[in-house]
C-alpha angles and dihedrals in degrees: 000000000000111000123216081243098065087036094059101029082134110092109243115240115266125213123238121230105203119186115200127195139185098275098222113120130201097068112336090070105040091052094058105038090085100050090034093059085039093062091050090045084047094053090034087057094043097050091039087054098041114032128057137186135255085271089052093255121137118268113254127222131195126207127210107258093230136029104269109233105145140014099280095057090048088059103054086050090061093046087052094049094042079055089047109056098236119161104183133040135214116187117198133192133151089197139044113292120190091259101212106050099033090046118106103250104200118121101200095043116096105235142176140165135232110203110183119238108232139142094223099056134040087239097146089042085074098043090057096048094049099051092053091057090046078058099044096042086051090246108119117210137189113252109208114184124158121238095224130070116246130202112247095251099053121127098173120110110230114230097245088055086047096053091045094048090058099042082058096039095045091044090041094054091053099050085042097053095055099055110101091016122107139236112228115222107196104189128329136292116325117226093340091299103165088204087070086050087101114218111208092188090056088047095047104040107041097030108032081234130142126215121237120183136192131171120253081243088079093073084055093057092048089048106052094030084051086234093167128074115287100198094050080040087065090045095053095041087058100039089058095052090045095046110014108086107215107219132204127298114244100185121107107270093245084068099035113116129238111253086251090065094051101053085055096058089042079058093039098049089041095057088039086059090050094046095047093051090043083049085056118043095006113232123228095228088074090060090051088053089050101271103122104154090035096056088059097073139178101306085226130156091192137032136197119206113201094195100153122099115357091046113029092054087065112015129048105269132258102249082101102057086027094057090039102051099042089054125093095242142033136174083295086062129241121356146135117300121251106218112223113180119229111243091001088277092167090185096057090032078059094056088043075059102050093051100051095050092055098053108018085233134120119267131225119229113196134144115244097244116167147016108222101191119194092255096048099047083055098049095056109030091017083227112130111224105245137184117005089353092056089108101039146278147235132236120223120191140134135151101249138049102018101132123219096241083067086076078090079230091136108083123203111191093357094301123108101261131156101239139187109285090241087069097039108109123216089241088056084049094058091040091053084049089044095054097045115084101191090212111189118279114266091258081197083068094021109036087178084058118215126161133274125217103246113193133130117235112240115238131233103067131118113243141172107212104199137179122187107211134197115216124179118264089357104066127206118353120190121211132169145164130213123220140117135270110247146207125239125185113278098248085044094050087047093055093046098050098038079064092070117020108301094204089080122086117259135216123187107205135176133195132229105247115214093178092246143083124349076339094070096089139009087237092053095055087056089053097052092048105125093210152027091243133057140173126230117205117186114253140023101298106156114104081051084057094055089053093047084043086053102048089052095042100245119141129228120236103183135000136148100227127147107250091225082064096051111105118165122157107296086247082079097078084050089077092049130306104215100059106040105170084061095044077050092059098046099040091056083043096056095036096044139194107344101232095029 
């Protein structure tokens, strides 16, 4: 059994609060020192309270043990938060600071500044100053600076800094966690996707992340050598026949398997899910049977699983450990979920990542498989598409990945929603396995056979679907689009699935139209998808994924966020303000790779 406290025995990055202050002493220092401490434990005390991490802790924050008016002070903030662990930085100041030598001068370390907007200070002078010389140093930093003047006195954070404070925080702890962890790659490219070429450069320069790679055959030694623990192995196995619903068989009866066999691909799935999560993070339990290098594991905080073809034509296939370990809950209980990428398709398996990052929740894999346009829903089923799904809607669906939270069966306010496992209740748990048939895998596509998680995702959430690309000479490239999932009518819903295997979970989405761009039809959005493959995250994180994009230098292709939400370091309008998807290009391109 491998516990959240041996997954995450690596501290997670803090983030440091500096407060800088105008350094002359005999009577301009000593007035501010007071209000200026009080703005970092102010923001210290907001992101502690509002932010957690992937095990569901508070975030921690660590203050400079001093004001920061000059260099030297500068100096022993950067030792304590080398000490510290901390992995993003927030200055703060309501008066003008010498920029140069107060300024946080690490280049891998997302930063931004807060300068407080008052009359009786130069606090935006500051932050004016200090930013310049981020630009002009090549280390790009967030401006945040409210849009309404405070008295000096204030303490208060306005909600637009607020706002602002938690975007970066949020963005800057995801970019901050992955670096040092590792991407697992378990076997080679899947059916010539290019997304399951892995590309180490990518990994290294733009995450901070390491590769790690072992053959599918690895699962067959385990499995044959019983390298996995037997008494969890008896749990799960009971936990799945008392919870997992075995569906129908669709295949032909000629190809349809004895019940003997299928017992043996229900054991066999089960240990390849234990194996897989034990690849990933190690469990000490290895280490008591005798397994000591093996316990260690990957250190990885993802995972692809080739699967097709090498294994599936032989071996039941992966949906099972896929679906499982994705979710927010196994036969252990709740827990994180452990993100394993269909078809080890890394780039996809990154925006899986991204997304889960971002919100702490389970992601959906899913291929982005059809255009349904309004005419062509009512030719075949005679049902005109209403409501979000008037203009069209796509269908996601895939065999693998799709965890069990995406049923849509958790409520939040009384609305279907994918939420953190630590607010997952035991009664949304047995919904999300209530609502999961696992049907026989299509041994047409899986000649080993295995079984693939069949649901339907509830409508009426609010969901970002992403894909992260590679493109030569270019690099990564981010897009995403913003919509909801939807409902259709049950017997509209049937005819539309019994077109593709319906075997498979299905997600409706559709998109938020703007009128331009990729955004001026559902189908256009599905012409301008840069895979075969996309994650979908719960909520409307977009504008969370600019910033992310941002930190790591990625541009951003195609999104539907509003342009109010957008917030990039303020180096970004430096490189033109009216057309801000081309400034993004050639910011990332004169910066570079973060970690480059």
């Amino acid at each position: 059994m491998t516990h959240q406290d041996y997954r995450y025995k690596q501290a997670f990055p803090k983030i440091g609060i500096r407060p800088t202050i105008d350094g002359r002493r005999k009577g301009v220092r000593e007035s501010l020192e007071e209000q200026t401490m009080r703005m970092a434990t102010s923001v210290a005390e907001l992101l502690t309270a509002e932010l957690r991490y992937p095990d569901g802790s508070p975030v921690e924050c660590v203050v400079a043990e001093s004001c920061i008016g000059g260099v030297a002070e500068a100096a022993a903030a950067a030792e304590l938060f080398n000490r510290s662990n901390v992995g993003v930085t927030i200055t703060v100041t309501p008066c003008w600071c010498y920029g140069t030598e107060t300024m946080d001068m690490s280049p891998s370390i997302p930063t931004a500044i807060w300068g407080f907007n008052g009359t009786e200070r130069p606090g935006a002078v500051y932050l004016a100053a200090v930013l310049s010389a981020h630009a002009q140093k090549g280390i790009p930093a967030f401006g945040i600076y409210g849009e309404d003047v405070q008295d000096g006195g204030d303490t208060t954070i306005p909600d637009d800094v607020r706002e602002k404070l938690l975007r970066f925080s949020r963005a800057g702890l995801a970019a901050a966690t992955m670096k040092g962890r590792a991407y697992l790659s378990i076997g080679s490219v899947s059916m010539g996707i290019a997304g399951s070429i892995v590309n180490d450069s990518f990994f290294q320069e733009y995450l901070g992340m390491r590769n790690e790679y072992v053959d599918m055959s690895e699962l067959t030694r385990r499995i044959e050598e019983e390298i996995y623990d037997p008494e969890e192995y008896k749990l799960a196995l009971a936990w799945v026949k008392e919870n997992c619903i075995e569906g129908p068989d669709n295949n032909p009866t000629h190809l349809q398997t004895d019940r003997k066999r299928k017992e043996y691909e229900w054991e066999t799935v089960v240990k390849m899910t234990q194996i897989v999560r034990d690849l990933m993070a190690g469990n000490p339990r290895l280490a008591e049977l005798g397994f000591t290098e093996e316990s260690m594991g990957h250190h990885a905080i993802i995972s692809g699983f080739q699967g097709q073809r090498q294994w599936t034509d032989h071996s039941p296939n992966g949906d099972f450990l896929e679906s499982i370990l994705n979710s927010s809950f196994d036969w252990n209980g709740k827990r994180s979920p452990y993100l394993v990428a269909t078809e080890n398709d890394s780039l996809n398996g990154v925006s899986m990542l991204f997304g889960s990052l971002l919100t702490h929740t389970a992601q959906i894999f899913a291929d982005v498989r059809t255009y349904w346009s309004p005419d062509s829903v009512a030719r075949v089923t005679g049902h005109q598409l209403e409501g979000k799904a008037k203009d069209g809607i796509l269908h996601l669906i895939n065999s693998g990945s799709a965890a069990l939270d995406g049923t849509g069966q958790q409520s939040k306010d009384g609305n279907p929603a994918l939420k953190p496992f630590w607010e997952i209740t035991e009664e949304e748990v047995q919904n999300c396995l209530q609502s999961t048939s696992w049907r026989p895998a299509s041994v047409e596509y899986f000649r080993g056979g295995g079984y693939s998680a069949d649901f339907l995702t509830k409508g009426g959430m609010p969901v970002t679907m992403t894909r992260l690309n590679l493109v030569k000479g270019l690099g990564p490239v981010l897009q995403l689009a913003q919509g909801y999932t939807v409902d259709l009518p049950d017997e509209v819903h049937n005819t539309l699935d019994q077109r593709t295997d319906p075997t498979w979970p299905s997600t409706w989405f559709a998109p938020i139209l703007t009128g331009t761009g990729a955004f001026t039809s559902v189908y256009e959005v599905m012409n301008q998808w840069g895979a075969n493959h996309g994650s979908i995250s719960y909520g409307h994180i977009g504008a969370d994924l600019l910033t992310l994009a941002s930190i790591l230098r990625i541009p951003v292709s195609m999104h539907n966020v509003p342009e109010s939400e957008i917030f990039r370091p303020r180096a970004w309008g430096l490189f033109g303000t009216s057309e801000p998807e081309s400034a993004d290009y050639r910011a990332c391109s004169v910066f570079g790779p973060l970690y480059r």
